[in-house]
C-alpha positions as CSV (number, residue, x, y, z in Angstrom):
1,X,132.4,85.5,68.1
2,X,135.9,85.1,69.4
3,X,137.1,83.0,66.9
4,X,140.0,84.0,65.5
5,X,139.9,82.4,62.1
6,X,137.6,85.2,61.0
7,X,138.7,88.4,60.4
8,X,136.2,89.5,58.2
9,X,132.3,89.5,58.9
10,X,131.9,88.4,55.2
11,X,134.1,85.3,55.7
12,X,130.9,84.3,58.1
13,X,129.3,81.2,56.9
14,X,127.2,77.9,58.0
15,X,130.4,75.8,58.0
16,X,132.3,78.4,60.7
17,X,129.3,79.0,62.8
18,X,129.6,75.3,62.8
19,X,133.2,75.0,64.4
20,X,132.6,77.7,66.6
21,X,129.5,76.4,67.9
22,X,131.4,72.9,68.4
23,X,134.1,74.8,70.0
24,X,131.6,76.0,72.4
25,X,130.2,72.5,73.0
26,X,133.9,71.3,73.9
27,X,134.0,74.2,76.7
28,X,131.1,73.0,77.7
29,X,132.1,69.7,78.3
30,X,135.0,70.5,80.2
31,X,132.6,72.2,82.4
32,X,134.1,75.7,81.6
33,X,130.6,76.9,81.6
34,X,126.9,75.7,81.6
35,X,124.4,75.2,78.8
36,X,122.6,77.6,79.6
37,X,125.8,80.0,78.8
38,X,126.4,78.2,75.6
39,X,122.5,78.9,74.7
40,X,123.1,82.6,75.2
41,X,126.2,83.1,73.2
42,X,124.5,81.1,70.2
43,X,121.8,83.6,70.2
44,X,123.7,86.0,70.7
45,X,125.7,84.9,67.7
46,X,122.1,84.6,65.7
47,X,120.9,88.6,66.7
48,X,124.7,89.9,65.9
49,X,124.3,88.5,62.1
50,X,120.9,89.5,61.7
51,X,121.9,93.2,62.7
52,X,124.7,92.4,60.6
53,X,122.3,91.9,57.5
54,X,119.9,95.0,58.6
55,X,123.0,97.2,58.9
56,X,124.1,96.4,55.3
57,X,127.4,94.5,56.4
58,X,126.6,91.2,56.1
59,X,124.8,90.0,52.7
60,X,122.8,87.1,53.6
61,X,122.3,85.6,57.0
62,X,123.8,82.2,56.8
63,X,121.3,79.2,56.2
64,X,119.7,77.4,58.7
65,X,120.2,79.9,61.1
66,X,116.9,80.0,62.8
67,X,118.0,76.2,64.1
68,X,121.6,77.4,65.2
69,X,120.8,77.6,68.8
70,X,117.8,74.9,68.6
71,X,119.7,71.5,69.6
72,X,121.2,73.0,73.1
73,X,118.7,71.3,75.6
74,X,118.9,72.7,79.2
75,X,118.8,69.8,81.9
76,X,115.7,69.4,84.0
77,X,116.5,71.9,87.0
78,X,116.2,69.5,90.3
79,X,114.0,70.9,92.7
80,X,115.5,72.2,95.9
81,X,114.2,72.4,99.1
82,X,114.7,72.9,103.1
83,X,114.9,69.6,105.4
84,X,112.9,69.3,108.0
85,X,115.9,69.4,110.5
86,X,117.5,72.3,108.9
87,X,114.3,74.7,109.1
88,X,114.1,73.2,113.3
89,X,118.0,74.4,113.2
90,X,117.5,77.7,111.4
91,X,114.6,78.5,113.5
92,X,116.6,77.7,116.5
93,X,117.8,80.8,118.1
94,X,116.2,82.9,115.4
95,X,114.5,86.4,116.9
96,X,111.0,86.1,117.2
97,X,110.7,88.3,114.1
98,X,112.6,86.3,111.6
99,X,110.7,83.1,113.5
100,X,107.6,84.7,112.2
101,X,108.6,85.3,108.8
102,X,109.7,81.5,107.9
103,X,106.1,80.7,109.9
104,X,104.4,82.9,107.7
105,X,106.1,81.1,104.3
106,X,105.8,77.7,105.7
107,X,102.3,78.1,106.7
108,X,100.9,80.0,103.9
109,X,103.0,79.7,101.1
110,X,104.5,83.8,100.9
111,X,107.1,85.0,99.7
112,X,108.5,88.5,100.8
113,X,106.2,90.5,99.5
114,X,102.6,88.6,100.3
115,X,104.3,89.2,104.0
116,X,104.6,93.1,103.3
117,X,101.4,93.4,101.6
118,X,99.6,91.5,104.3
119,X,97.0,94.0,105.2
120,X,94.6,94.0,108.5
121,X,91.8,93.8,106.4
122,X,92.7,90.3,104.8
123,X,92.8,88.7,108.3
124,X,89.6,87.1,110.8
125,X,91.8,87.6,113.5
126,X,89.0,84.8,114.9
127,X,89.5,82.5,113.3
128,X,92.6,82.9,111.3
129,X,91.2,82.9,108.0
130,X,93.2,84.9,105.2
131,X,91.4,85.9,102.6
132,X,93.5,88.0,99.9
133,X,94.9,87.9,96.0
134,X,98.3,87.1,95.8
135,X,100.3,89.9,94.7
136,X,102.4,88.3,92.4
137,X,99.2,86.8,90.4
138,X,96.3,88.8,91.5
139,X,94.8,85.0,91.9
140,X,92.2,85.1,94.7
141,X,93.5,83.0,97.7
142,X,92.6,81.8,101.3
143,X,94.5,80.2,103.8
144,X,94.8,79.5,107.8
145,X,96.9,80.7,110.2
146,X,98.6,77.9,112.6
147,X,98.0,78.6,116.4
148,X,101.2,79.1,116.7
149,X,101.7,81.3,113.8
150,X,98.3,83.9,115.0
151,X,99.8,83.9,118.1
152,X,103.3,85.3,117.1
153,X,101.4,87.5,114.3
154,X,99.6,89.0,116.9
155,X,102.2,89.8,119.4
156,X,104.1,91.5,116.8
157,X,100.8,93.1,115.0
158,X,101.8,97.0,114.2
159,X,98.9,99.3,115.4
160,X,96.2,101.0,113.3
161,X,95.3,100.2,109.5
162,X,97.5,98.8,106.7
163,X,100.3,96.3,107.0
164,X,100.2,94.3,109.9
165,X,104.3,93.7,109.9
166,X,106.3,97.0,109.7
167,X,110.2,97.5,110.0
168,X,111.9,98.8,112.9
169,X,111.3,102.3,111.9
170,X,107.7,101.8,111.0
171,X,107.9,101.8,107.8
172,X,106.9,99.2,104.5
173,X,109.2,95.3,105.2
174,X,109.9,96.1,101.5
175,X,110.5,98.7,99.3
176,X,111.0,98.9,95.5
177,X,112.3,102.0,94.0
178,X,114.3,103.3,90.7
179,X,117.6,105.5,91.5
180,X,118.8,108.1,88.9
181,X,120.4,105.7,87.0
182,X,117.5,103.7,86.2
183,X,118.6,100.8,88.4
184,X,116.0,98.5,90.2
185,X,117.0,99.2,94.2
186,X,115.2,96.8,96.5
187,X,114.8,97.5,100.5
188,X,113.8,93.7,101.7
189,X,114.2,94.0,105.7
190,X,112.7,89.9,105.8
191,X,115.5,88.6,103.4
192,X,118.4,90.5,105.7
193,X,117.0,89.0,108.8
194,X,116.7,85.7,107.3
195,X,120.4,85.7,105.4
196,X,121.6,86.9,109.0
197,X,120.0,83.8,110.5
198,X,121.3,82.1,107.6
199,X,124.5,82.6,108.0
200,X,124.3,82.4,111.9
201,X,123.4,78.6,111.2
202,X,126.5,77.8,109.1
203,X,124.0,78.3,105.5
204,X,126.2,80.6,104.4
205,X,127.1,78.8,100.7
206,X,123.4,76.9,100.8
207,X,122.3,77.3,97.6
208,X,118.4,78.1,98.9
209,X,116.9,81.2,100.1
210,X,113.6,82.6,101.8
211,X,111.8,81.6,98.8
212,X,112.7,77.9,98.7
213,X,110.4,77.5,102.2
214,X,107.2,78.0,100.0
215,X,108.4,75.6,97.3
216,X,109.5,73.3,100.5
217,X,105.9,73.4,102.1
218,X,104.2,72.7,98.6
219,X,106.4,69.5,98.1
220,X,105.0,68.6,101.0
221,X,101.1,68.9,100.2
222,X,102.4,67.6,96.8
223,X,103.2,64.1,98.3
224,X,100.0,63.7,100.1
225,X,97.5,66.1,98.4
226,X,98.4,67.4,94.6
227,X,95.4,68.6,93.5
228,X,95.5,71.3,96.3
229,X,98.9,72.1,95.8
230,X,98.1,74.7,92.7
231,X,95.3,76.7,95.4
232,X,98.2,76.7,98.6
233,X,100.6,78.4,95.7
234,X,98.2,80.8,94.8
235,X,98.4,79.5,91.0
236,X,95.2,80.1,88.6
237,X,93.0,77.4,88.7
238,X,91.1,76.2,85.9
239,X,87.7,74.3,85.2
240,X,86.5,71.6,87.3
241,X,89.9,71.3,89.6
242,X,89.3,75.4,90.5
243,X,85.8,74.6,91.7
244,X,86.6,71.7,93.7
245,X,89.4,73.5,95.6
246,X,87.1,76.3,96.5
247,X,84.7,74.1,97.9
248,X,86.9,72.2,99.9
249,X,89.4,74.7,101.2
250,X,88.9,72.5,105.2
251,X,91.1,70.2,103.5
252,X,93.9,72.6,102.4
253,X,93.1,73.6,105.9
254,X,93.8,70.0,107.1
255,X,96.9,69.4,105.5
256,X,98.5,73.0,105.8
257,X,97.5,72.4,109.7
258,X,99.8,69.0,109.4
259,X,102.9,71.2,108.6
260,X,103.0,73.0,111.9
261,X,103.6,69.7,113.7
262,X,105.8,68.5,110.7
263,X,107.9,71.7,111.1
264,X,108.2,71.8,114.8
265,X,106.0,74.8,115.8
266,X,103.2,72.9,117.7
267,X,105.7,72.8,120.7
């Protein structure tokens, strides 16, 4: 608990969880740390007495404890987005590859792995229909390719069946394995061409990364169109609002269209 009052875990009571959870509070004002933090050590606090209790070495749990961490309410996060003049900046000079990837999560809402799963078979190469689940939610989903973005696709369209975006080497944009000491190990070739363009651009500290262009294309069918935000997302739809989104995917179509020329790509 870091509080060195206590010395003993049997001296533990409702009036020093108390002053140390006021302590806390005071470090928190002083902007030592965020809420957030102070949220975690108070339920920290409330699982290290509890295992306390089931181990024997603590009596009772203290009363009111089930409240202890209750009163710390987390400000709204504000929502974060790229500007229209920064994506025209970041796209300026990009390669054509990393061009293609902020296309592909501007115009369709992906993140990096709808762009590595995108498989020939989701695409009318006609008329630019794509016609998949999303990966992350399984939720069936269409959308439509900007001229500009079929165009670019197609030039750098890898050959044969599968993926339609490889790496250098031919292999999967991103890979997710387990290493021998049970650690996550992601491969993401999109996000180091983008965080090199990123930096490349003078973004280097910008709190936003690949995935803020899909929440920044949403906010922008939010303002004009917000009951077809939830189907650009790929979110589950429900009742009346699910069926009225599938049968008027033009007008996803419409406004989706609107944010090449927003974006700068009709030129």
């Amino acid at each position: 608990m870091n509080y060195p009052a206590v010395t003993k875990v049997a001296e533990i009571d409702a009036g020093i969880l108390n002053v140390y959870r006021a302590q806390q509070w005071h470090l928190v004002d002083y902007g030592k740390f965020s809420k957030t933090t102070l949220r975690k050590r108070l339920r920290t606090v409330v699982q290290w007495l509890r295992w306390l209790v089931d181990e024997n070495l603590l009596a009772d749990l203290p009363k009111k404890l089930s409240r202890y961490a209750a009163g710390v309410q987390l400000d709204q996060p504000k929502p974060v987005f790229w500007t229209v003049d920064e994506i025209k900046l970041l796209v300026k000079s990009a390669t054509e590859r990393t061009r293609l990837y902020i296309m592909l999560a501007l115009n369709l809402g992906y993140t990096q792995i709808d762009i590595a799963t995108l498989d020939e078979s989701m695409i009318d190469w006609e008329s630019g229909i794509i016609e998949r689940e999303r990966h992350k939610t399984g939720v069936l989903t269409k959308a439509k390719l900007w001229p500009s973005t079929l165009w670019l696709l197609l030039r750098h369209r890898s050959q044969g069946r599968g993926p339609v975006l490889l790496n250098q080497n031919g292999g999967p944009l991103l890979v997710e394995r387990i290493n021998d000491k049970d650690n996550l190990i992601v491969n993401d070739a999109i996000r180091l061409a983008f965080d090199r363009r990123k930096r490349a651009a003078g973004f280097k500290t910008a709190k936003r990364s690949f995935k803020h262009f899909r929440k920044t294309a949403a906010n922008e069918i939010e303002k004009v169109a917000p009951h077809l935000t939830g189907s650009f997302l790929g979110h589950s739809e429900k009742g009346t609002k699910r069926f009225y989104v599938r049968r008027h995917y033009d007008e996803l179509y419409e406004h989706t269209d609107r944010l090449e020329s927003l974006f700068g790509f009709d030129a």
